[in-house]
NUZA-465846 format. One record per residue (C-alpha): residue number from 1; residue in three letters; chain; x, y, z. Coordinates in steps of 0.2 Angstrom, whole numbers, m for minus. Example, Ala and Ser with C-alpha at 12.3 -4.5 7.8 and 13.67 -1.06 7.14 Angstrom:
+-----+-----+---+-------+-------+-------+
|   k |   r | c |    c1 |    c2 |    c3 |
+-----+-----+---+-------+-------+-------+
|   1 | Ala | A |    62 |   m22 |    39 |
|   2 | Ser | A |    68 |    m5 |    36 |
+-----+-----+---+-------+-------+-------+
END
This chain:
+-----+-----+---+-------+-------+-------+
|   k |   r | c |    c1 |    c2 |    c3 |
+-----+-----+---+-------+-------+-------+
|   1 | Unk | A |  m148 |   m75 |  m315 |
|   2 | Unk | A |  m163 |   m79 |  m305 |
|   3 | Unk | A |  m173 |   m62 |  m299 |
|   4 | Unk | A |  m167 |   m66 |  m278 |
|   5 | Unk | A |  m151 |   m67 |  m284 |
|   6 | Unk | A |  m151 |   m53 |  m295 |
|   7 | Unk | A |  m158 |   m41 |  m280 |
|   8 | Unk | A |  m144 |   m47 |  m269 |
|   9 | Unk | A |  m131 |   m45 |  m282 |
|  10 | Unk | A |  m136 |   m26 |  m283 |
|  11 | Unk | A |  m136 |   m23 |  m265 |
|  12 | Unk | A |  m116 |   m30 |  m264 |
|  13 | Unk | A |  m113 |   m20 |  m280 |
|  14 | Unk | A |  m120 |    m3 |  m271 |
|  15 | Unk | A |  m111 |    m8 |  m255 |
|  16 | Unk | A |   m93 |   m12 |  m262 |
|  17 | Unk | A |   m97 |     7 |  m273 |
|  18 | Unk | A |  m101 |    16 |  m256 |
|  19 | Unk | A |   m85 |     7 |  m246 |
|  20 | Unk | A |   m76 |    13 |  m261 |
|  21 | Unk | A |   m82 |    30 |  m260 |
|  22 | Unk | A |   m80 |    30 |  m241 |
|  23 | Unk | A |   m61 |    26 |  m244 |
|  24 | Unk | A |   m57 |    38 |  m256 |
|  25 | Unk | A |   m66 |    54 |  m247 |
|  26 | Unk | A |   m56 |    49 |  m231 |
|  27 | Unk | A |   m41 |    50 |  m241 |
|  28 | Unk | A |   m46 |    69 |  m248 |
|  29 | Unk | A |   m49 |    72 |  m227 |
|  30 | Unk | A |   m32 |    65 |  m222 |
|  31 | Unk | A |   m25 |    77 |  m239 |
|  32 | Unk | A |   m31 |    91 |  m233 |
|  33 | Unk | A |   m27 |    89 |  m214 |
|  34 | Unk | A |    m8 |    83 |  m220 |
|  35 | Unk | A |    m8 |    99 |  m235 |
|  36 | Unk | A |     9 |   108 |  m231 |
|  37 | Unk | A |     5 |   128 |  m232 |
|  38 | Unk | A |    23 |   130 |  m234 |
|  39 | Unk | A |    25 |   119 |  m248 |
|  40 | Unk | A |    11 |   122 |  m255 |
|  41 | Unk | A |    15 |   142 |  m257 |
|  42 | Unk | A |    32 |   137 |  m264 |
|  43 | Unk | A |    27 |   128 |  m277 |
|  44 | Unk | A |    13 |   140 |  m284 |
|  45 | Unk | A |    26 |   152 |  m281 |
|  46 | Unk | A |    39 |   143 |  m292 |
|  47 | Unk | A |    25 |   140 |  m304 |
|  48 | Unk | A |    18 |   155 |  m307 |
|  49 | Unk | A |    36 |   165 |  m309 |
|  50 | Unk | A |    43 |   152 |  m321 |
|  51 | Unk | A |    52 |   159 |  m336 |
|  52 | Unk | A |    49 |   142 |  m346 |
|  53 | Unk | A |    33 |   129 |  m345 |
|  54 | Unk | A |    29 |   117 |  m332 |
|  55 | Unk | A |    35 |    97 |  m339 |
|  56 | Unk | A |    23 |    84 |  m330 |
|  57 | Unk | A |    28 |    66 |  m329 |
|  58 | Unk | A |    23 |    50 |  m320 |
|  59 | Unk | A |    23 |    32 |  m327 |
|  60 | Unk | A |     7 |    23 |  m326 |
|  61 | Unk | A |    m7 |    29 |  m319 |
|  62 | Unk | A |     0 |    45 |  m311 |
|  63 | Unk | A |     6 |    48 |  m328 |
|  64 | Unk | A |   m12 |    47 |  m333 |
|  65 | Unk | A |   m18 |    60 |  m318 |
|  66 | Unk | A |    m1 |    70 |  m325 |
|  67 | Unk | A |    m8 |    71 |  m342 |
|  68 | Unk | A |   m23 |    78 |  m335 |
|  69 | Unk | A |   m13 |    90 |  m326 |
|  70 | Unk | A |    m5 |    96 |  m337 |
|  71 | Unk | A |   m19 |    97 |  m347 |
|  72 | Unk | A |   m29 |   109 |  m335 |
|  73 | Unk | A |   m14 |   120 |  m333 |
|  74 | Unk | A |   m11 |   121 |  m351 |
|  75 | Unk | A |   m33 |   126 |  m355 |
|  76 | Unk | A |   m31 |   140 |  m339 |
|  77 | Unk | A |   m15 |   151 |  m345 |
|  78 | Unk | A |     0 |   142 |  m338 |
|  79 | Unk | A |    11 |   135 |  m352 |
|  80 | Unk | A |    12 |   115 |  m348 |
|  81 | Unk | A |    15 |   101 |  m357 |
|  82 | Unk | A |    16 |    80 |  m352 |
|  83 | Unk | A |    31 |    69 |  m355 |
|  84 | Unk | A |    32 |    50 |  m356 |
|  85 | Unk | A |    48 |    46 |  m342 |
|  86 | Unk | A |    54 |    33 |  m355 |
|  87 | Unk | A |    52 |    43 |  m370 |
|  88 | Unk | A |    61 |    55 |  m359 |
|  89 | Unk | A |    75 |    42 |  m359 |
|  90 | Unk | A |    75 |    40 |  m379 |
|  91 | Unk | A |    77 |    59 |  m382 |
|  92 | Unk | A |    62 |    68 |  m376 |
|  93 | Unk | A |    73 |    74 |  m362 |
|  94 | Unk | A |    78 |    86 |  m375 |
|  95 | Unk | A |    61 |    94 |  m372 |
|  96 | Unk | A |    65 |   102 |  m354 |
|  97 | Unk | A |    75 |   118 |  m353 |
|  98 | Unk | A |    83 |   125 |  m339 |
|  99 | Unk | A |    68 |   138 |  m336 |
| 100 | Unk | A |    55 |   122 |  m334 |
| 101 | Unk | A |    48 |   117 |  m318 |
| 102 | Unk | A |    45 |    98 |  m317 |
| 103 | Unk | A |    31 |    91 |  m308 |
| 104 | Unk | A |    34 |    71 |  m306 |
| 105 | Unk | A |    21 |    60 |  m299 |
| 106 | Unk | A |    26 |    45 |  m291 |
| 107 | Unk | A |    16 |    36 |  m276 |
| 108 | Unk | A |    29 |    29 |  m269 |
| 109 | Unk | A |    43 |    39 |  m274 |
| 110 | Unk | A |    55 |    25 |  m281 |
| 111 | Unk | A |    48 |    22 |  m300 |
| 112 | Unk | A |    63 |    18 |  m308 |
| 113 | Unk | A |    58 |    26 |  m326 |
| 114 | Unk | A |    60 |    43 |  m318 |
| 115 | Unk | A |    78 |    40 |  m315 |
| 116 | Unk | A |    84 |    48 |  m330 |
| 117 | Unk | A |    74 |    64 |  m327 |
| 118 | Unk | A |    78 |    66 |  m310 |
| 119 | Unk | A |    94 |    66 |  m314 |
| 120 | Unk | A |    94 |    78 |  m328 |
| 121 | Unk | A |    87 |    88 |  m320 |
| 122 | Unk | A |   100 |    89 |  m305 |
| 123 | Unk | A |   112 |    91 |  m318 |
| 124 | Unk | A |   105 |   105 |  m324 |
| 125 | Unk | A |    98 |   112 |  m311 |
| 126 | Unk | A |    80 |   112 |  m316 |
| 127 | Unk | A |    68 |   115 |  m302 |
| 128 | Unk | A |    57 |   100 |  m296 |
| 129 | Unk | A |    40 |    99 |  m289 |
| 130 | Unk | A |    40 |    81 |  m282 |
| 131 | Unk | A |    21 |    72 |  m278 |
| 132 | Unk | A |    25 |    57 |  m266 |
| 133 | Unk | A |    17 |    50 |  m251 |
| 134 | Unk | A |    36 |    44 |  m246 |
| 135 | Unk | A |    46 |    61 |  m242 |
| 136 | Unk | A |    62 |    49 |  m239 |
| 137 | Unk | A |    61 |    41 |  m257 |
| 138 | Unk | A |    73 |    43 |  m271 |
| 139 | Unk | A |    61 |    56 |  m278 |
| 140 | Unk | A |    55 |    64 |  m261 |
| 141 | Unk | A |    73 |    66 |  m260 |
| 142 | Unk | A |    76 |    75 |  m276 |
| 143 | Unk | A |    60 |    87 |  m276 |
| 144 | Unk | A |    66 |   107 |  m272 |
| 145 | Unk | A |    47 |   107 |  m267 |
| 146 | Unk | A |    40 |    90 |  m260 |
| 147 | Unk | A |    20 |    90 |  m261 |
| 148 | Unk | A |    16 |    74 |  m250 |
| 149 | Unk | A |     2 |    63 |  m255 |
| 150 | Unk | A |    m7 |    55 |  m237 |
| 151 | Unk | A |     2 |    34 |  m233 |
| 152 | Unk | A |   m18 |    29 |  m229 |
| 153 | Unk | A |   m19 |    13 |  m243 |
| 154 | Unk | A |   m30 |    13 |  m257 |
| 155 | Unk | A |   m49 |     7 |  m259 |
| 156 | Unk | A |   m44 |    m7 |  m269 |
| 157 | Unk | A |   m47 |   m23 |  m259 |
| 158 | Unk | A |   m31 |   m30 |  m261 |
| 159 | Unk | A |   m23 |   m13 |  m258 |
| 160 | Unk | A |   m15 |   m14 |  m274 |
| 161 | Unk | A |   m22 |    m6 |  m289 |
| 162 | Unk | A |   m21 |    15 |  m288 |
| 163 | Unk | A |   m36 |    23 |  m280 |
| 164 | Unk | A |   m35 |    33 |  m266 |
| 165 | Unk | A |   m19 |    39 |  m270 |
| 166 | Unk | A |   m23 |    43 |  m290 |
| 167 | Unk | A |   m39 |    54 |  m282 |
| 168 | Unk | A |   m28 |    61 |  m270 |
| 169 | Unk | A |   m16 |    67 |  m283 |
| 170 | Unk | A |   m29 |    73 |  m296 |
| 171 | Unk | A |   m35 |    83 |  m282 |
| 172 | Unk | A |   m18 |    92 |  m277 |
| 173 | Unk | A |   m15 |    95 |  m297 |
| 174 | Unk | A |   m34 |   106 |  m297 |
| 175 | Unk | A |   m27 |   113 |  m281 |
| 176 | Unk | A |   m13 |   121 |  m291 |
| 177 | Unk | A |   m22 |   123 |  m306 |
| 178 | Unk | A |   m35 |   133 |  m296 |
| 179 | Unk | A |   m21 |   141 |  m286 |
| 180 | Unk | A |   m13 |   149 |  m301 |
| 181 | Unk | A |   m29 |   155 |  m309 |
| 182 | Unk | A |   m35 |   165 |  m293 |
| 183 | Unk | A |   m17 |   172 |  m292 |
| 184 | Unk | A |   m15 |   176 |  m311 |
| 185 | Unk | A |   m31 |   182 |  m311 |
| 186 | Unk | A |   m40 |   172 |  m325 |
| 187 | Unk | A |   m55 |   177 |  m333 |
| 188 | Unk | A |   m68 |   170 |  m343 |
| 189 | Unk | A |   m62 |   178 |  m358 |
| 190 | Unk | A |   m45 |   170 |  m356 |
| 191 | Unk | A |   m51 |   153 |  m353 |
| 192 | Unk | A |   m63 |   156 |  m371 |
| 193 | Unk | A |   m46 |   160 |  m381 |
| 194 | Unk | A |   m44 |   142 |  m375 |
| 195 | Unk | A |   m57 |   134 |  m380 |
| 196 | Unk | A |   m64 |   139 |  m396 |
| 197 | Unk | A |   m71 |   122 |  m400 |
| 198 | Unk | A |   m84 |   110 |  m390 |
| 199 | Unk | A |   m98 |   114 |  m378 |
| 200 | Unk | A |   m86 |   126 |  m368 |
| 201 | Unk | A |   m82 |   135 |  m384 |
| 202 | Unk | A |  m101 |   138 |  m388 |
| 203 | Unk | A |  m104 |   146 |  m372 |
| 204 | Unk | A |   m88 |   155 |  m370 |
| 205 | Unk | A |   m92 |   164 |  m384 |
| 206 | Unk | A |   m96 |   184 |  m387 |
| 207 | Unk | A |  m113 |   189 |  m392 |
| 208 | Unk | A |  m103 |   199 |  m407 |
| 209 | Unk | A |   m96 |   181 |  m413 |
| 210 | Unk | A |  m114 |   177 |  m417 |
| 211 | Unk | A |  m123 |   193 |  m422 |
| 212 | Unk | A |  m131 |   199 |  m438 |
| 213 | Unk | A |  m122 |   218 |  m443 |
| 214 | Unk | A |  m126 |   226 |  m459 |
| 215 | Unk | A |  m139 |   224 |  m470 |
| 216 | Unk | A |  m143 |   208 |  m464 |
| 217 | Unk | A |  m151 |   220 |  m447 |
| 218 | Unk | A |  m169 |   223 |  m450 |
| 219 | Unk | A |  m166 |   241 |  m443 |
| 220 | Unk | A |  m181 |   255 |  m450 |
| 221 | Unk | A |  m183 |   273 |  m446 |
| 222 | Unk | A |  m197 |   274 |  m432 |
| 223 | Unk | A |  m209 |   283 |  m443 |
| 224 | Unk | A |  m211 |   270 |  m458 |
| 225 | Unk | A |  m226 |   265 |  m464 |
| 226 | Unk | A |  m230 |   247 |  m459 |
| 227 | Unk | A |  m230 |   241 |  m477 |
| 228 | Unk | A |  m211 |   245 |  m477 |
| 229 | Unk | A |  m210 |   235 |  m460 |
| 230 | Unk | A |  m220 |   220 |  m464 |
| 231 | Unk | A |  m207 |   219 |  m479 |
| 232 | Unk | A |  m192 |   222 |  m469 |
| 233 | Unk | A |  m198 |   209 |  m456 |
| 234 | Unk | A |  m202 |   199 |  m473 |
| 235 | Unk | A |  m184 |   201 |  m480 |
| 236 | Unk | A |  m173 |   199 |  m467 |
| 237 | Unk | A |  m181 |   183 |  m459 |
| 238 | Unk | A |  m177 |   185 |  m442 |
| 239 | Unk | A |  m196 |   188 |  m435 |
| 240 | Unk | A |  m193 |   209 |  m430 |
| 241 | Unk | A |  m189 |   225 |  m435 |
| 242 | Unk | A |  m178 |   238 |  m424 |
| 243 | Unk | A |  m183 |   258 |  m427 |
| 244 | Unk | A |  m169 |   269 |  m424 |
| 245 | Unk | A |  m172 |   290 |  m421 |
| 246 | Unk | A |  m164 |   302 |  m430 |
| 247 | Unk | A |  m149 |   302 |  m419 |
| 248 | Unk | A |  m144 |   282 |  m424 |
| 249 | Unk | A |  m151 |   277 |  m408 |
| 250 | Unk | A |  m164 |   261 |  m404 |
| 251 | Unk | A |  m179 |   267 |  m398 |
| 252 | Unk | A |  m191 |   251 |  m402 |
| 253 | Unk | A |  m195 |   233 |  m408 |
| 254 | Unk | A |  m207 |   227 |  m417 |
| 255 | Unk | A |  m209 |   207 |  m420 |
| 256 | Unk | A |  m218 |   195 |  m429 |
| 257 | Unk | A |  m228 |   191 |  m413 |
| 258 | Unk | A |  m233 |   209 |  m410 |
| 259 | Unk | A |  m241 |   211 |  m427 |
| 260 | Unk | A |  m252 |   195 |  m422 |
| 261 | Unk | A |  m259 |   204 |  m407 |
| 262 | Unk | A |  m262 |   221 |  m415 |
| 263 | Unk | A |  m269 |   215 |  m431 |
| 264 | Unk | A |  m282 |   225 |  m438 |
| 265 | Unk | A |  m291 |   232 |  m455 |
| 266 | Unk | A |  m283 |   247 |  m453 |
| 267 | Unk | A |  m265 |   241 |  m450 |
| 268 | Unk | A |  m256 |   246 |  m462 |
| 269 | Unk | A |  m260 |   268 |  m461 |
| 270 | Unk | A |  m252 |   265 |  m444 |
| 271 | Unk | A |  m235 |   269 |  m442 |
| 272 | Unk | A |  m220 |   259 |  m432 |
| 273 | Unk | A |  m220 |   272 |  m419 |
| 274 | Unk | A |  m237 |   269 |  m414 |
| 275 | Unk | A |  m235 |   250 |  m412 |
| 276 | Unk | A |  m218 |   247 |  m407 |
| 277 | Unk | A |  m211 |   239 |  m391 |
| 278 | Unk | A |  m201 |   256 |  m384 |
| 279 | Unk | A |  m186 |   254 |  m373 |
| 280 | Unk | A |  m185 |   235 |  m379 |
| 281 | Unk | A |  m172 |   222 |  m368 |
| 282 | Unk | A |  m154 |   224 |  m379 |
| 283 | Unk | A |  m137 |   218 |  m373 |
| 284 | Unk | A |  m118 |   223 |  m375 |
| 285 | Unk | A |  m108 |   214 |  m389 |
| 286 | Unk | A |   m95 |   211 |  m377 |
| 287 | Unk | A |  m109 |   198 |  m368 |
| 288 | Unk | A |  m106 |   180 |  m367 |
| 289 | Unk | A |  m119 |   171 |  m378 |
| 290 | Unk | A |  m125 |   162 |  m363 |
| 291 | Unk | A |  m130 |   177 |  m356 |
| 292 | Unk | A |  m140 |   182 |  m371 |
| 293 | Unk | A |  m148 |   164 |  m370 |
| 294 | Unk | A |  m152 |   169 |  m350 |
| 295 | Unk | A |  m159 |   185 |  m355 |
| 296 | Unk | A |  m171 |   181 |  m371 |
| 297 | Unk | A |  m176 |   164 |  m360 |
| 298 | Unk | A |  m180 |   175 |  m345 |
| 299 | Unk | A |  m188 |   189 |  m353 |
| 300 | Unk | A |  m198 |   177 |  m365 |
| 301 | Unk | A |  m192 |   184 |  m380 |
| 302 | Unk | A |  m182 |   176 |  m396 |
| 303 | Unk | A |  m171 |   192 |  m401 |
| 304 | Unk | A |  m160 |   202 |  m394 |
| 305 | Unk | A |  m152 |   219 |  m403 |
| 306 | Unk | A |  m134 |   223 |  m399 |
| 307 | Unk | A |  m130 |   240 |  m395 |
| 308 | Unk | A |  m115 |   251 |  m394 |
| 309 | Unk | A |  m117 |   267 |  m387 |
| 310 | Unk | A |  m136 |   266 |  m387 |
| 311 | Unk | A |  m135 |   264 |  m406 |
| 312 | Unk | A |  m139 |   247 |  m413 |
| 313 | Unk | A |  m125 |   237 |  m422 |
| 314 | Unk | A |  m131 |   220 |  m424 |
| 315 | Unk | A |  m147 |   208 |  m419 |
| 316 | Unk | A |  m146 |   190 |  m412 |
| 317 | Unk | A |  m160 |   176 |  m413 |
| 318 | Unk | A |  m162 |   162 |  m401 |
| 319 | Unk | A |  m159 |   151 |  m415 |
| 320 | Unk | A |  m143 |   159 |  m419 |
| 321 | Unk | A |  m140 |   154 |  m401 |
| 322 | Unk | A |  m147 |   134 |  m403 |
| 323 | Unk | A |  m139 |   132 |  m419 |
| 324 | Unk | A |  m122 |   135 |  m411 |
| 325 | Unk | A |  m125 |   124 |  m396 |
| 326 | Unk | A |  m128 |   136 |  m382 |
| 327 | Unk | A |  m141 |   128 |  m374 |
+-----+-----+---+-------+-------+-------+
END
C-alpha cells in the first residue's frame, strides 16, 4: 500500500476507533442516568442473603459477559457459577436449586434458549435477576428483579453486532460484584485465598509465605566477634546478619554492604555491636509481600527481618520477592 494511502488509512482507522469509543461511553452515561436504585438495592439484597449460589446464563455473547460475571463474583466471595441455557435444556437444569438466584442476560429479552430456564424456575419458584433493555419481553416479564440495560443501539455500524449493549451489561455485572464486596466487606486477605496462582497470587501473598525461619536466619548475639559474623553472613547467603539482645529481641543488622564501607586492618577485634545498623527497618509477618517489596525499594535496602513481638522470626531478600514475581 502506497505511503499516502497508508497515512489516510490510519486516520479512518483512529476515527471509526474514537466514534466507537464515543458510542459506547454514551451508552455507560445513559446507564447510569436510567440505573434504578430500587432495583438495584433488591437485587444485591437478594444476592447477598441467598442460602444457595448465584447461576448466570445468557446465549451468545451475553453468555460470554455472564461467564465473566460469574467469574468475578465467584474470585470476590459470592458462591456463582455459569450455565450454557442449552445445556441447561439437556440436564444441566439439574444444577439450580431452589435457594439459587438466577441472573440471565438477554438484550432483547426474547432469546428463545432461555425458555426452559425461565420456566424452571417459575416452577420452582427460584428467584430471577433479569438483564434487558426490553422491560416488556418474555424475560423482563419473568425477572422478580428487572435490571434494565439503556434501548440506545450499538456502535457497530449496521447496528447489529453486540456493542454497546455487551459494555453496558459488563458494567452492571462489576456494579454488583462491587456492590457485594463493599457490603460483605471483602478484604484483601479474602480475595488472596482466591487467587493463590498468577500475578495476583504473587502479590496477594503474606511476607510469612516467603520468609526464611529457623536456622536458615543469620541471627548472632550482638556481642560476636566479627569472625563469627563474616562466617554467618558466609553460610546463610543472604548478604546480612541480624543481632538479637539477651531478651530475643532485634537490636541491629549488619550486611554485606556495610562490611564494604567499614573495612579496615583491624576489623575483625571489633565486635557486631560496634558496627551494626541499630533500630534497622523490619516488618510484620502478617504484611503483604508487596509491601515488603515497597519498603526495601523505598528504603534502598535488599532485606527485610520479620518480627514478632519485637523478637525476630524470620528474614526476607529482595530476591525471595523477584523470584516469586512480586515485582
Amino acid at each position: 500500500m502506497p505511503a499516502s494511502l497508508h497515512q489516510t488509512q490510519q486516520e479512518l482507522d483512529r476515527l471509526s476507533a474514537i466514534k466507537t469509543i464515543e458510542s459506547e461511553i454514551q451508552a455507560l452515561n445513559d446507564l447510569r442516568q436510567s440505573l434504578d436504585s430500587e432495583s438495584l438495592t433488591n437485587a444485591l439484597d437478594l444476592m447477598q442473603y441467598s442460602k444457595g449460589r448465584i447461576i448466570v446464563t445468557g446465549m451468545g455473547k451475553s453468555g460470554h459477559i455472564g461467564r465473566k460475571i460469574a467469574a468475578s463474583l465467584a474470585s470476590t466471595g459470592t458462591p456463582s457459577f455459569f450455565v450454557h441455557p442449552a445445556e441447561a435444556s439437556h440436564g444441566d437444569l439439574g444444577m439450580i436449586t431452589e435457594d439459587d438466584i438466577v441472573i440471565a442476560i438477554s438484550n432483547s429479552g426474547e432469546s428463545k434458549e432461555l425458555i426452559d430456564i425461565l420456566n424452571y424456575c417459575k416452577r420452582f419458584g427460584i428467584t430471577i435477576i433479569a438483564i434487558t433493555k426490553n422491560i416488556e419481553s418474555s424475560l423482563g416479564k419473568a425477572g422478580n428483579v428487572i435490571l434494565a440495560l439503556p434501548n440506545d443501539g450499538e456502535a457497530c455500524p449496521l447496528g447489529l453486532a453486540p456493542t454497546n449493549s455487551t459494555t453496558a451489561t459488563l458494567v452492571l455485572g462489576d456494579i454488583l460484584t462491587v456492590g457485594l464486596i463493599e457490603r460483605k466487606g471483602f478484604s484483601k486477605e479474602d480475595f488472596n485465598d482466591r487467587h493463590p496462582g498468577g500475578k495476583l497470587g504473587s502479590i496477594l501473598k503474606h511476607v510469612s509465605d516467603l520468609m526464611h525461619t529457623g536456622m536458615e536466619m543469620p541471627i548472632l548475639e550482638e556481642h560476636s566477634n566479627m569472625q563469627t559474623v563474616l562466617l554467618e553472613m558466609t553460610s546463610k547467603r543472604l548478604g546480612c546478619v541480624g543481632f538479637i539482645n539477651q531478651s530475643g529481641e532485634l537490636t541491629g543488622i549488619l550486611t554485606d554492604g556495610d562490611l564494604r564501607r567499614c573495612l579496615s586492618p583491624d576489623i575483625l577485634n571489633s565486635k557486631a555491636i560496634d558496627l551494626m545498623t541499630k533500630n534497622p527497618k523490619t516488618i510484620s509477618p502478617n504484611a503483604m509481600t508487596s509491601e515488603a517489596l515497597k519498603l526495601m525499594h523505598d528504603k534502598k535496602i535488599t532485606n527485610l527481618f520479620v518480627l514478632d513481638n519485637k523478637k525476630p522470626i524470620g528474614v526476607i531478600h529482595i530476591h525471595d520477592l523477584l523470584n516469586n514475581g512480586v515485582a
